[in-house]
N, C-alpha and C positions, 0 to 999 in steps of 0.2 A: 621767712618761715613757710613749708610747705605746708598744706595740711591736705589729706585724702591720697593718700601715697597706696594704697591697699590697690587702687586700680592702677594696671599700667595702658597709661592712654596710648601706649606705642605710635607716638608721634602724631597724632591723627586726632581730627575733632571726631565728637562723638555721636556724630551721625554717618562719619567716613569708617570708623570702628566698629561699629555695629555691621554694619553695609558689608565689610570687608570678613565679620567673625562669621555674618549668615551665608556667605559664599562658601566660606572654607568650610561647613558646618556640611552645607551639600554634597561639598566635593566628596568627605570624607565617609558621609553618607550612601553615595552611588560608588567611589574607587575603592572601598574599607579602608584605605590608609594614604596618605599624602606625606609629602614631604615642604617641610616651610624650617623657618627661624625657628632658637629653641623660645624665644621669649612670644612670640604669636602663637607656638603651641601651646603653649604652657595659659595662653588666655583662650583657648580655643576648649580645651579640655575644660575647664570652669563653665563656657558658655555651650557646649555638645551638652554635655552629660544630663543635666536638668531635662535638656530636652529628651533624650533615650527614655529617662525615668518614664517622663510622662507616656510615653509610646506604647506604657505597660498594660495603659487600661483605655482600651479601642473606641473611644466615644465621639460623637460630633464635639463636643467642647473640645474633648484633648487634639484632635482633627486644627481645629481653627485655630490654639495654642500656638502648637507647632509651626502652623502654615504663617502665622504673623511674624517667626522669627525667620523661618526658610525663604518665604517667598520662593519656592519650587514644587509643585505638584509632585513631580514624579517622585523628587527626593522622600516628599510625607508619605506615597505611595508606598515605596520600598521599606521607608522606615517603621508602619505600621504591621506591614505585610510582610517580609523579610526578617528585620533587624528583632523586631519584637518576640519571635518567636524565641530564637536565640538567645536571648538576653532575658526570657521569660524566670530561669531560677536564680542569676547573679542579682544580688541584693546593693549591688554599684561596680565603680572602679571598670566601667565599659571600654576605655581607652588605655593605651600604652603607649609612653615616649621613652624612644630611642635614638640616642646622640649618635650623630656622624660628623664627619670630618667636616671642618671649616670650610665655609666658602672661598673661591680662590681670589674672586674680586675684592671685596672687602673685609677677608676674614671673619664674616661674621660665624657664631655658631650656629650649624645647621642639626636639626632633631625629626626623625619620621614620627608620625601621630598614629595610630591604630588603631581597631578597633580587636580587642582581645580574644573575642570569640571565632573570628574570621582569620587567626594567621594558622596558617595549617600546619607550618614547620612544628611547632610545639606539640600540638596536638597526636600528627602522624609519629614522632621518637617515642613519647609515653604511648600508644598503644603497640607500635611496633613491639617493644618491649614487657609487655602482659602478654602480647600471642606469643612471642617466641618462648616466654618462661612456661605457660600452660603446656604448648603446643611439645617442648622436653619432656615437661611432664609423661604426653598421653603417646610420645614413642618409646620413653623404658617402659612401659604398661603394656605396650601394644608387642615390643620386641622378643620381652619375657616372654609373656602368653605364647605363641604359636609355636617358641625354642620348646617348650614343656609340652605341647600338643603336638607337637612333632615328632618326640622321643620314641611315646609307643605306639605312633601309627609305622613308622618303621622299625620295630621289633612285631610288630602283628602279620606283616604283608608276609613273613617267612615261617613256612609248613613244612612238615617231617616231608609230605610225598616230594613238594620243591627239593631236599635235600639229596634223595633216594635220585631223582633225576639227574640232579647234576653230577651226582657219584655212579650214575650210570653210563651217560655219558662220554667220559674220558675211558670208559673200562671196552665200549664197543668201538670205541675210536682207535684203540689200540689192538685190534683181534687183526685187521688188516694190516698191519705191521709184522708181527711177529710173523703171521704169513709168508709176507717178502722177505723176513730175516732168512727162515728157514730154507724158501727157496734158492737164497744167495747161497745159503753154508751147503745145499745138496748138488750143485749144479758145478764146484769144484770136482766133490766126491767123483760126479761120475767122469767126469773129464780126467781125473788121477786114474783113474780105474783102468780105461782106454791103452794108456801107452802102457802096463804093466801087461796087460790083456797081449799085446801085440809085441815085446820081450819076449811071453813065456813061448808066443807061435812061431820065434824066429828060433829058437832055445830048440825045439822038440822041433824044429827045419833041420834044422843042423845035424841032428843027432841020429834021425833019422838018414841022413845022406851017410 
Protein backbone atom coordinates (compact mmCIF):
# COMPACT_ATOMS: atom_id res chain seq x y z
CA UNK A 1 0.00 0.00 0.00
CA UNK A 2 1.26 3.43 -0.87
CA UNK A 3 0.29 6.10 1.08
CA UNK A 4 1.15 10.10 0.32
CA UNK A 5 0.72 9.72 -3.39
CA UNK A 6 -0.37 13.78 -3.64
CA UNK A 7 3.41 14.52 -4.16
CA UNK A 8 5.12 13.30 -7.16
CA UNK A 9 8.69 12.61 -5.82
CA UNK A 10 9.74 12.39 -9.80
CA UNK A 11 12.16 9.91 -9.04
CA UNK A 12 14.45 11.75 -6.79
CA UNK A 13 14.89 11.97 -2.87
CA UNK A 14 13.70 15.08 -1.46
CA UNK A 15 16.51 17.12 -1.08
CA UNK A 16 17.54 16.32 -4.86
CA UNK A 17 13.67 17.59 -5.56
CA UNK A 18 13.65 20.61 -3.97
CA UNK A 19 17.39 21.29 -5.31
CA UNK A 20 16.24 20.67 -8.74
CA UNK A 21 12.34 22.65 -8.39
CA UNK A 22 14.52 25.85 -7.03
CA UNK A 23 16.79 25.83 -10.16
CA UNK A 24 14.00 25.39 -12.58
CA UNK A 25 12.10 28.10 -10.47
CA UNK A 26 15.05 30.56 -11.48
CA UNK A 27 15.41 29.61 -14.67
CA UNK A 28 12.00 30.35 -15.41
CA UNK A 29 12.25 33.53 -13.34
CA UNK A 30 15.32 35.18 -15.59
CA UNK A 31 14.09 33.24 -19.25
CA UNK A 32 10.05 33.80 -18.53
CA UNK A 33 9.56 30.36 -19.93
CA UNK A 34 11.48 27.16 -20.19
CA UNK A 35 10.84 24.05 -21.55
CA UNK A 36 11.04 20.57 -19.34
CA UNK A 37 8.89 17.23 -18.82
CA UNK A 38 5.05 17.74 -18.58
CA UNK A 39 5.19 15.92 -15.05
CA UNK A 40 8.29 18.46 -13.65
CA UNK A 41 6.24 21.25 -14.83
CA UNK A 42 3.30 20.49 -13.67
CA UNK A 43 5.39 20.19 -9.91
CA UNK A 44 7.14 23.34 -10.77
CA UNK A 45 3.87 25.34 -11.23
CA UNK A 46 2.73 24.18 -7.47
CA UNK A 47 6.26 25.21 -6.14
CA UNK A 48 6.79 28.92 -8.51
CA UNK A 49 3.44 30.17 -7.87
CA UNK A 50 3.46 30.53 -3.90
CA UNK A 51 6.59 32.06 -4.43
CA UNK A 52 5.25 35.08 -7.25
CA UNK A 53 2.38 35.52 -4.61
CA UNK A 54 4.63 36.45 -2.15
CA UNK A 55 6.74 38.84 -4.36
CA UNK A 56 3.48 40.98 -4.14
CA UNK A 57 4.36 42.55 -0.98
CA UNK A 58 8.22 44.02 -1.25
CA UNK A 59 9.35 43.36 2.39
CA UNK A 60 12.78 42.12 3.90
CA UNK A 61 10.79 38.95 5.33
CA UNK A 62 9.25 38.33 1.91
CA UNK A 63 12.93 39.07 0.48
CA UNK A 64 14.55 36.20 2.65
CA UNK A 65 11.25 33.79 2.00
CA UNK A 66 11.92 33.72 -1.47
CA UNK A 67 15.87 33.71 -1.33
CA UNK A 68 15.55 30.33 0.97
CA UNK A 69 13.72 28.54 -1.83
CA UNK A 70 15.80 30.34 -4.90
CA UNK A 71 19.10 30.40 -3.54
CA UNK A 72 19.69 33.29 -6.53
CA UNK A 73 20.16 36.80 -5.94
CA UNK A 74 19.52 37.99 -9.07
CA UNK A 75 16.56 35.76 -9.83
CA UNK A 76 14.82 37.60 -6.20
CA UNK A 77 16.12 40.65 -7.77
CA UNK A 78 14.13 40.63 -10.94
CA UNK A 79 11.33 38.85 -9.33
CA UNK A 80 10.67 41.70 -6.83
CA UNK A 81 11.52 44.36 -9.34
CA UNK A 82 10.41 43.13 -12.64
CA UNK A 83 7.87 40.18 -12.07
CA UNK A 84 6.06 41.97 -9.36
CA UNK A 85 4.95 44.72 -10.99
CA UNK A 86 3.37 42.74 -13.53
CA UNK A 87 1.65 40.44 -11.75
CA UNK A 88 0.68 43.24 -9.37
CA UNK A 89 -3.47 43.08 -10.42
CA UNK A 90 -3.57 38.99 -11.34
CA UNK A 91 -5.10 37.51 -8.29
CA UNK A 92 -3.09 33.81 -9.35
CA UNK A 93 -2.80 31.55 -12.15
CA UNK A 94 0.85 33.35 -13.05
CA UNK A 95 2.07 30.42 -15.22
CA UNK A 96 0.82 28.53 -18.41
CA UNK A 97 1.74 24.90 -19.61
CA UNK A 98 1.89 24.03 -23.00
CA UNK A 99 2.23 20.61 -24.42
CA UNK A 100 4.72 19.80 -27.16
CA UNK A 101 5.77 16.95 -29.05
CA UNK A 102 7.29 13.93 -27.38
CA UNK A 103 10.82 13.69 -26.81
CA UNK A 104 12.57 11.53 -29.53
CA UNK A 105 14.76 9.68 -27.13
CA UNK A 106 12.66 8.27 -24.79
CA UNK A 107 9.20 9.45 -25.71
CA UNK A 108 8.76 11.22 -22.93
CA UNK A 109 6.10 14.19 -22.84
CA UNK A 110 7.50 17.25 -23.27
CA UNK A 111 5.31 20.76 -21.94
CA UNK A 112 6.80 24.65 -22.14
CA UNK A 113 6.05 26.32 -18.55
CA UNK A 114 5.40 30.29 -18.85
CA UNK A 115 4.92 32.89 -17.20
CA UNK A 116 1.33 34.49 -18.56
CA UNK A 117 1.93 38.01 -18.30
CA UNK A 118 5.41 37.94 -20.46
CA UNK A 119 4.24 35.94 -23.70
CA UNK A 120 3.63 38.81 -26.15
CA UNK A 121 2.00 36.66 -28.87
CA UNK A 122 -1.41 36.87 -27.07
CA UNK A 123 -1.16 40.11 -25.85
CA UNK A 124 -0.05 41.92 -29.38
CA UNK A 125 -3.47 39.90 -31.65
CA UNK A 126 -5.95 41.27 -28.89
CA UNK A 127 -4.77 44.65 -29.08
CA UNK A 128 -3.98 44.63 -32.69
CA UNK A 129 -7.51 43.90 -32.94
CA UNK A 130 -9.10 47.01 -30.67
CA UNK A 131 -6.79 49.49 -32.86
CA UNK A 132 -7.77 48.38 -35.98
CA UNK A 133 -11.74 48.26 -34.93
CA UNK A 134 -11.31 52.10 -33.40
CA UNK A 135 -8.82 53.07 -35.86
CA UNK A 136 -12.31 51.99 -38.99
CA UNK A 137 -14.05 53.57 -36.70
CA UNK A 138 -12.27 57.26 -36.80
CA UNK A 139 -11.58 56.97 -40.97
CA UNK A 140 -15.50 56.67 -41.88
CA UNK A 141 -15.66 59.87 -39.56
CA UNK A 142 -12.62 61.49 -40.81
CA UNK A 143 -13.64 60.47 -44.67
CA UNK A 144 -17.32 61.76 -44.50
CA UNK A 145 -16.25 65.02 -42.95
CA UNK A 146 -13.82 66.56 -45.54
CA UNK A 147 -16.28 64.67 -48.67
CA UNK A 148 -19.00 67.33 -47.03
CA UNK A 149 -16.51 70.13 -46.45
CA UNK A 150 -15.38 69.95 -49.72
CA UNK A 151 -18.69 70.30 -51.54
CA UNK A 152 -19.13 74.06 -51.03
CA UNK A 153 -15.70 75.07 -50.90
CA UNK A 154 -15.76 74.29 -54.60
CA UNK A 155 -19.16 75.72 -55.48
CA UNK A 156 -17.73 78.98 -53.72
CA UNK A 157 -14.35 79.44 -55.54
CA UNK A 158 -16.80 80.09 -58.88
CA UNK A 159 -17.91 83.93 -59.54
CA UNK A 160 -20.19 85.61 -62.08
CA UNK A 161 -16.78 87.93 -63.21
CA UNK A 162 -14.81 84.21 -63.41
CA UNK A 163 -17.75 83.37 -65.86
CA UNK A 164 -17.93 86.64 -68.03
CA UNK A 165 -13.98 85.93 -68.44
CA UNK A 166 -14.05 82.65 -69.63
CA UNK A 167 -16.96 83.59 -72.03
CA UNK A 168 -14.66 86.27 -73.10
CA UNK A 169 -12.09 84.69 -73.85
CA UNK A 170 -13.01 82.17 -76.61
CA UNK A 171 -15.09 85.37 -78.22
CA UNK A 172 -11.37 87.47 -78.72
CA UNK A 173 -9.75 84.28 -79.73
CA UNK A 174 -11.94 84.03 -82.42
CA UNK A 175 -11.82 87.95 -83.97
CA UNK A 176 -8.33 86.72 -85.52
CA UNK A 177 -9.87 84.11 -87.25
CA UNK A 178 -12.61 85.24 -88.98
CA UNK A 179 -9.92 87.82 -89.99
CA UNK A 180 -7.96 85.18 -92.01
CA UNK A 181 -11.31 83.62 -93.19
CA UNK A 182 -12.05 86.70 -94.89
CA UNK A 183 -8.68 87.44 -96.12
CA UNK A 184 -8.75 83.72 -97.75
CA UNK A 185 -12.31 84.40 -99.44
CA UNK A 186 -11.00 88.18 -100.73
CA UNK A 187 -7.69 87.29 -102.20
CA UNK A 188 -9.54 84.76 -104.85
CA UNK A 189 -11.82 87.63 -105.55
CA UNK A 190 -9.21 89.61 -106.71
CA UNK A 191 -7.21 87.05 -108.56
CA UNK A 192 -10.73 86.16 -110.72
CA UNK A 193 -10.94 89.83 -111.36
CA UNK A 194 -7.37 90.03 -113.15
CA UNK A 195 -7.80 87.55 -116.15
CA UNK A 196 -11.43 89.03 -116.79
CA UNK A 197 -9.77 92.55 -116.48
CA UNK A 198 -7.19 91.27 -119.32
CA UNK A 199 -10.33 89.30 -121.78
CA UNK A 200 -12.09 92.40 -121.91
CA UNK A 201 -8.37 94.40 -123.03
CA UNK A 202 -7.74 91.81 -125.43
CA UNK A 203 -11.63 92.13 -126.60
CA UNK A 204 -11.56 96.02 -127.27
CA UNK A 205 -7.55 95.13 -128.95
CA UNK A 206 -9.27 93.36 -131.45
CA UNK A 207 -11.94 95.47 -132.08
CA UNK A 208 -10.15 98.37 -132.40
CA UNK A 209 -7.64 96.87 -135.06
Amino acid sequence: MRHGKKVNHLGRTDSHRKAMLGNMASSLILHKRITTTLAKAKALRGYVEPLLTKSKSDTTHSRRIVFSYLQDKDAVTILFREIAEKIASRPGGYTRIIKMENRLGDNAEMAMIELVDYNTVYGTEAGKAEKKSTRRRGAKGKATAPAAKAAPAATAEVTPADDEAVIEAPVAEAAPVAETTAAIEETPAAETETPKASAENEENAEKGE
